[in-house]
C-alpha positions in Angstrom: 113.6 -99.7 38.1 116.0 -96.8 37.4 116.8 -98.4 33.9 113.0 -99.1 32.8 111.9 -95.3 33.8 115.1 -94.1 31.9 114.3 -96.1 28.6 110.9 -94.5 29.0 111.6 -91.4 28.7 114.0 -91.7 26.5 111.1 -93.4 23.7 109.5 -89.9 24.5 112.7 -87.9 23.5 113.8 -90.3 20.9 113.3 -89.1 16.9 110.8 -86.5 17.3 111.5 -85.6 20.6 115.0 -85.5 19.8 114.9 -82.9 16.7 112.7 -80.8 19.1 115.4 -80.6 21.2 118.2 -79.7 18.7 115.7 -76.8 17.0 115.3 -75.7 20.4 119.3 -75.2 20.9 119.6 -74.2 17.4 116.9 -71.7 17.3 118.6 -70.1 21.0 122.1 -70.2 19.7 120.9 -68.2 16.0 119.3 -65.8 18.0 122.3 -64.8 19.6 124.8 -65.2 16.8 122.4 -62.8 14.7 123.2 -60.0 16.8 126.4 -60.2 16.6 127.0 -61.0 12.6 125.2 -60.4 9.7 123.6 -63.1 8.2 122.9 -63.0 4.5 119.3 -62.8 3.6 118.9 -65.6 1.1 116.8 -68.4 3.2 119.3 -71.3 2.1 122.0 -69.4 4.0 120.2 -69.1 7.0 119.3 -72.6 7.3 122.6 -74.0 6.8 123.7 -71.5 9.3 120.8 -73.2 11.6 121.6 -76.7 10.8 124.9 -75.9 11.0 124.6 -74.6 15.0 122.3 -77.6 15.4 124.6 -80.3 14.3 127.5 -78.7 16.1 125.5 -78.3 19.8 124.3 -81.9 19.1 127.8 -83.6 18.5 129.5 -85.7 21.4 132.9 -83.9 22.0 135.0 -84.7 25.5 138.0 -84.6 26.4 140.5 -86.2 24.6 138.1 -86.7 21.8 139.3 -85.6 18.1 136.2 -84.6 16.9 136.8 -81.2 17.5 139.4 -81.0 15.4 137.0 -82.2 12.7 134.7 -79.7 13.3 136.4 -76.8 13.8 137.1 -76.1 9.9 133.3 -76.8 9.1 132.3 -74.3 11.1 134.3 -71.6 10.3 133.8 -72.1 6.5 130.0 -72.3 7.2 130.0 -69.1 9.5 132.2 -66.9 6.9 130.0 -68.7 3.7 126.7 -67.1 5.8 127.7 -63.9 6.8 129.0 -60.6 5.9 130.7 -57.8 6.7 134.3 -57.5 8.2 136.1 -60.7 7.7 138.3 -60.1 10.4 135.2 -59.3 13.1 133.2 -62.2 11.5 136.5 -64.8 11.8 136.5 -63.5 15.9 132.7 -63.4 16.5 132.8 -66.9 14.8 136.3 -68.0 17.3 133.9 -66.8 20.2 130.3 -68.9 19.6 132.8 -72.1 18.7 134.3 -71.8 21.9 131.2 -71.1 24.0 129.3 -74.4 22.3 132.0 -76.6 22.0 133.1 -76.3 25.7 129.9 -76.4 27.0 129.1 -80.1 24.7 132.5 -81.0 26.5 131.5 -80.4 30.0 128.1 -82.0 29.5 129.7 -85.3 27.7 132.9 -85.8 29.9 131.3 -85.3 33.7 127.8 -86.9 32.9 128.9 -90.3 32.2 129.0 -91.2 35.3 125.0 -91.8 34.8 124.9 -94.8 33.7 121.0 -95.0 32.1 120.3 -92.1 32.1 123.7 -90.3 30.9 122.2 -89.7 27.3 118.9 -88.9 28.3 120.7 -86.3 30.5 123.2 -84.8 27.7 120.3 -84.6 25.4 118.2 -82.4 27.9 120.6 -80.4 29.2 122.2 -78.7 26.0 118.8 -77.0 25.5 118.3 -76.1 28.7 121.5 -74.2 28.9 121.2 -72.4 25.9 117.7 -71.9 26.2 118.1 -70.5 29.3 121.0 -68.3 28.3 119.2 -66.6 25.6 116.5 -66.0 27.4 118.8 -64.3 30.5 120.6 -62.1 27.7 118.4 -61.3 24.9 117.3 -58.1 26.7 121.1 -57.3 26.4 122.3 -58.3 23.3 122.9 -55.4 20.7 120.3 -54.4 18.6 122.4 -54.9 14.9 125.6 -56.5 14.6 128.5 -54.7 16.0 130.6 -52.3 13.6 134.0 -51.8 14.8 136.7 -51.1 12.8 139.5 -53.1 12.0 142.1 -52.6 15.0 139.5 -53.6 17.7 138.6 -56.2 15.8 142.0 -56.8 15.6 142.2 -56.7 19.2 139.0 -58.9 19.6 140.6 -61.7 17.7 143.8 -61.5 20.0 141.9 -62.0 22.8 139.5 -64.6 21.5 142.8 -66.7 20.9 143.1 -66.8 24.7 139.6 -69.2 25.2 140.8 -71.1 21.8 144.0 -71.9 22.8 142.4 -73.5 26.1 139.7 -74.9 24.6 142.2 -77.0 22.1 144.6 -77.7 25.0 141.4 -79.0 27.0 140.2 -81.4 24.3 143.0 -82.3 22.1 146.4 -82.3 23.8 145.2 -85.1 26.3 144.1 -87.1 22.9 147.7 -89.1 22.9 147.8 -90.5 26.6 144.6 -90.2 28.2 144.0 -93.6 27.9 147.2 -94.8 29.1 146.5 -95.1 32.8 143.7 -94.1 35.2 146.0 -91.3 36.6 145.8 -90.1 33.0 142.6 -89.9 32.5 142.4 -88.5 35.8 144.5 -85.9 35.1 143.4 -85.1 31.9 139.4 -84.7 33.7 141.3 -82.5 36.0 142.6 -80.5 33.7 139.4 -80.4 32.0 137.4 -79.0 34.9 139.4 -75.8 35.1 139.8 -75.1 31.7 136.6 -75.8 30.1 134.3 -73.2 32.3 137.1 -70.7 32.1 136.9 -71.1 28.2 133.1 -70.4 28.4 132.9 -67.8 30.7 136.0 -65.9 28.7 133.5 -66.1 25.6 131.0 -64.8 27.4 132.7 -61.9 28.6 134.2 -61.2 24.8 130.9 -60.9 23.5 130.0 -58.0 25.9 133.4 -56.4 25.4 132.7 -56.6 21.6 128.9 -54.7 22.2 130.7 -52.0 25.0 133.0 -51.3 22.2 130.4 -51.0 19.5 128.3 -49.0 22.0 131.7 -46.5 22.6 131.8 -46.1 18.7 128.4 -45.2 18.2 128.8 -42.5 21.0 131.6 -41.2 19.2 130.1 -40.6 15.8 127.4 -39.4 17.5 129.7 -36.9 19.2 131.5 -35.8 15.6 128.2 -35.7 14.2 126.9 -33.4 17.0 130.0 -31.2 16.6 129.3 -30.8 13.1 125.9 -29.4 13.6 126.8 -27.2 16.0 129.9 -25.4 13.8 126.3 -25.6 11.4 123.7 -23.8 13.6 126.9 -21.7 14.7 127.4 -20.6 11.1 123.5 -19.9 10.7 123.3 -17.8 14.0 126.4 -15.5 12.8 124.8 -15.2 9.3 121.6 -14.0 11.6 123.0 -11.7 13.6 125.0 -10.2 10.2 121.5 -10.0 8.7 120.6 -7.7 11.7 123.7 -5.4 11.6 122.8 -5.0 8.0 119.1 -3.8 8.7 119.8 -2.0 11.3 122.9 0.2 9.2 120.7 -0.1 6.3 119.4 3.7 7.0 122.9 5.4 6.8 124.2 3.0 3.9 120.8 4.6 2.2 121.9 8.0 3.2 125.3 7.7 1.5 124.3 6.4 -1.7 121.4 9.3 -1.7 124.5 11.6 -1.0 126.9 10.0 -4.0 123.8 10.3 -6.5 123.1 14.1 -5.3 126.7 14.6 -6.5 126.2 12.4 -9.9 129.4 10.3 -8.5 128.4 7.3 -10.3 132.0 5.5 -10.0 131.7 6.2 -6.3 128.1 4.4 -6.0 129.0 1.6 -7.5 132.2 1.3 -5.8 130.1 1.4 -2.4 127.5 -1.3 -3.8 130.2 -3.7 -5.2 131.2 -3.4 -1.4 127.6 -3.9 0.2 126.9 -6.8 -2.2 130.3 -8.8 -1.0 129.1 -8.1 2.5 128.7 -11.5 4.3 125.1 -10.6 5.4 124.0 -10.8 1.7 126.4 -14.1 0.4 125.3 -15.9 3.4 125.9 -19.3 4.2 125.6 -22.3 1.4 122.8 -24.3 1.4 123.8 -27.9 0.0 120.5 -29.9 0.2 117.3 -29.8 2.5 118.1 -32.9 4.4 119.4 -31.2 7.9 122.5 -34.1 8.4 124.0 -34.3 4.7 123.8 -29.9 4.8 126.0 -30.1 8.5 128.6 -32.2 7.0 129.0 -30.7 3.7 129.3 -27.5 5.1 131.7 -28.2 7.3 133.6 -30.2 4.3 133.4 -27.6 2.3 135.0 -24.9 4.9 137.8 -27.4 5.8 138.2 -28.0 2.1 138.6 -24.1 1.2 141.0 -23.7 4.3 143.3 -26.6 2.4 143.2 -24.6 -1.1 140.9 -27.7 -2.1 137.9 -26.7 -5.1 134.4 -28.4 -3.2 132.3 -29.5 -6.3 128.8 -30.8 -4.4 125.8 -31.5 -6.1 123.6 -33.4 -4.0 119.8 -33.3 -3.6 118.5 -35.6 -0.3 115.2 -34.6 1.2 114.2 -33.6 4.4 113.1 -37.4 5.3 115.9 -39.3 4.2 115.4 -43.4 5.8 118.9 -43.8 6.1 120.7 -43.6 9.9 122.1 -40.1 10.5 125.1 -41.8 11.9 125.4 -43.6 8.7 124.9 -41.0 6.7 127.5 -39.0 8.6 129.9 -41.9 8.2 129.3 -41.9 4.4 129.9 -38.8 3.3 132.2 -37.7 6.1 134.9 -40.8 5.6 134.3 -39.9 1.3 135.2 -36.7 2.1 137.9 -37.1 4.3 140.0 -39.3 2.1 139.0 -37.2 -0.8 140.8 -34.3 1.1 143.6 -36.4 1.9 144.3 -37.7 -1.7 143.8 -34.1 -3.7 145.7 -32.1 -1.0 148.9 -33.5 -3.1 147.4 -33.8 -6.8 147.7 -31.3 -9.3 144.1 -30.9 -9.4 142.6 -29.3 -6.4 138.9 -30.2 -6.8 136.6 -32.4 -5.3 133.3 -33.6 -6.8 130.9 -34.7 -4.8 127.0 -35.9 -6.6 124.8 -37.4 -4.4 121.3 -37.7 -4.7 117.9 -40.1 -3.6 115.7 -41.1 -6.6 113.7 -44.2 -7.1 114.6 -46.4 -4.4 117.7 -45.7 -4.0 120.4 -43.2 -2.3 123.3 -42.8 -4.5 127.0 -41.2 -3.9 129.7 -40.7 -6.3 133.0 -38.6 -5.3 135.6 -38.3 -7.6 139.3 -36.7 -6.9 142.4 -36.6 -8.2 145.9 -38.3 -6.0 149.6 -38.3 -6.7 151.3 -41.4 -7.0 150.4 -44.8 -7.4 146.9 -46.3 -5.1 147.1 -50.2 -5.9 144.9 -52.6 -3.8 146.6 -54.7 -1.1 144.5 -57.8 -0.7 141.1 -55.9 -2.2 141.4 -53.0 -0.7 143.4 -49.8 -1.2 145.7 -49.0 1.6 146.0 -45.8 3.1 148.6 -43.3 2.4 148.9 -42.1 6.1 152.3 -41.9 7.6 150.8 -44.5 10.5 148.5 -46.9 9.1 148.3 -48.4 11.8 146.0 -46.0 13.1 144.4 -44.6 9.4 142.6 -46.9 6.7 140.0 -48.0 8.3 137.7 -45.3 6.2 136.7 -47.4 3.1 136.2 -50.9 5.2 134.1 -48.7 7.8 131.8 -47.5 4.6 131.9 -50.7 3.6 130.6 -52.4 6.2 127.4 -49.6 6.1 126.9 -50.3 2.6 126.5 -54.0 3.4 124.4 -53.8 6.1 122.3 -51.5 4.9 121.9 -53.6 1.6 123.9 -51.8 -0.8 127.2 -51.5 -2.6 130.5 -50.1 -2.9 132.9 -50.2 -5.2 136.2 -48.3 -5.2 138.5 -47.3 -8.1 141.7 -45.8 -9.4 142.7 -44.8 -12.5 144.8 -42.5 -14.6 145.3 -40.7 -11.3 141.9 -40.1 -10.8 140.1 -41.9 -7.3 136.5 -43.0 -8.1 134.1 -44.5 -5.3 130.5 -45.3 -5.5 128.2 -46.1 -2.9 124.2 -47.3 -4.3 121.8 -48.2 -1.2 118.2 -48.7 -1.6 116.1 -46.8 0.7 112.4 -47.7 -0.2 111.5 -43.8 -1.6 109.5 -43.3 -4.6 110.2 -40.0 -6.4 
């Protein structure tokens, strides 16, 4: 009887009942993986991303089976082909979802077939069910946009994704050889199995909400930097206001001595007095940069910090009030540009800094150029830092990079003839 209802149901799952079920696992599993990596917008990379998480939640993997090891190369390549941003991050995000599916197909296939009839009308239901249900329990949790760390957590990500892998691979392959040797071995090797497999799946679980507590710590902390540099701004305006005042309220007596030094025809002596009224910090003021309230706060802090140093700041930039672009990431942009400018011409010959920025026709544009002593050569596409720890430096350029990229822009970096050159285009939807 047991057989007969089981070969019912499974004509009703069979063909399209079957594809149903993989689009459902698919569909659950892209949803999460899209929060935590960048998919590229063209559609045929998104399907084969799709099919690709498909194909892989539908595959029969237990232990001792080999097919892993088939599989693992495919869907790395297809998870790096589909993606961008931070290789490094993308290669551990990608080590965490393969772990999380694959142990989960091995848990289903090994200790369900002991149903008899119904065993693969069971392991075709119940891979959608689990990730359906998972991705319903954490989509109110998952981050908003993929994570941007830079590269030693990622770094530190990886390490610890290598923990799961490395259990995952012993669970499934190393019991490949002798599992069918005996009955105690394939006992042993189920054994063996049963530990490692949920502790594999719950460790990926718990990576993926270190990796968004990390990327939620970073976006506190340039939302701290950037809150400091507005406040040295507004700090700057309120000591330019309270000058102002001083000035008006002395304004009477520096009236009366100029009255007195024209009574007396000392023309030397007046002009003397307003050469030293018109360097008077009340009437320089502050510089204004641009009207857009985020890209004025860091300049002008830039520019301070660059004076301090001996450093010429040459900024031309012209951003509106209303510019669509993330504070943060416009803080990151032209902070980290400035930064490494500072760092390359503090030991050129030539002390000045030129920084043109500006948002016209679609599209926000930067441009710094500076000089830099010695040779800059990229190491593996990128240009290393010249920090006396770079292990702890140079993650400047990759961090702009990455907020280029997701924003849908470029960057490109050069040096040559001892001159740095980096230029940063992102569309931003205005019309000028």
């Amino acid at each position: 009887m047991g057989g007969r209802i089981s070969e019912l149901v499974m004509l009703l799952v069979d063909h399209w009942g079957w594809l149903i079920l993989i689009l459902i696992s698919a569909g659950s599993l892209y949803g999460m993986v899209s929060r935590f990596l960048t998919v590229k917008p063209a559609l045929g990379w998104r399907v084969l991303l799709f099919v690709t998480l498909g194909g892989t939640t539908g595959m029969v993997i237990w232990i001792g089976d080999n097919n892993l090891l088939f599989t693992l190369p495919v869907f790395f390549a297809v998870f790096l082909l589909c993606t961008r941003g931070n290789r490094l991050g993308r290669a551990a995000v990608t080590m965490i979802f393969f772990c999380m599916i694959l142990s989960v197909s091995a848990m289903i296939d090994t200790y369900a077939n002991q149903m008899n009839d119904w065993y693969d009308l069971f392991t075709r239901l119940l891979r959608p069910l689990v990730w359906g249900v998972l991705y319903l329990l954490v989509r109110r949790r998952l981050p908003e946009e993929p994570p941007r760390l830079p590269q030693r957590l990622w770094q530190l990500v990886a390490a610890l994704a290598a923990m799961p892998m490395s259990a995952l691979l012993a669970a499934v392959l190393v019991s490949h050889a002798w599992r069918y040797q005996s009955a105690d071995a394939e006992m042993l090797a189920r054994q063996m199995g049963l530990v490692l497999l949920p502790f594999v799946f719950l460790t990926a679980l718990i990576l993926l909400v270190t990796v968004r507590v990390l990327a939620h710590h970073e976006e506190l902390e340039q939302a701290r930097q950037l809150a400091g540099l507005r406040e040295v701004y507004y700090q700057g305006l309120r000591r330019e206001q309270e000058q102002v005042r001083a000035l008006r309220h002395d304004l009477r007596n520096h009236l009366t001595v100029l009255e007195d030094c024209l009574e007396r025809d000392d023309r030397e002596r007046a002009l003397c007095y307003l050469h030293e009224m018109a360097g008077a910090p009340a009437l320089t003021g502050s510089r204004h940069f641009c009207e857009n309230d985020t890209a004025d706060a860091v300049l002008s802090a830039k520019a301070a910090a660059m004076e301090q140093r001996g450093l010429t700041p040459d900024f031309s930039v012209t951003l509106p009030r209303d510019l669509p672009l993330p504070d943060l990431d416009l803080c990151v942009l032209l902070g980290s540009t400035l930064d490494n400018a500072m760092e390359a011409a503090a030991g050129a010959e030539d002390k000045t800094v030129t920084l043109r920025a500006a948002a016209d026709k679609g599209l926000f544009m930067l441009r710094c150029r500076n000089a830099y002593a010695g040779e800059r050569r990229r190491e593996n596409g990128r240009f290393p830092t010249t920090k006396s720890d770079p292990d702890a430096h140079g993650f400047g350029l990759q961090s702009m990079e990455q907020i280029a990229g997701k924003l849908g822009g470029t960057m490109d970096a050069s040096a040559a003839d001892g001159v740095f050159d980096l230029v940063i285009c992102i569309p931003i939807g205005l019309r000028t």
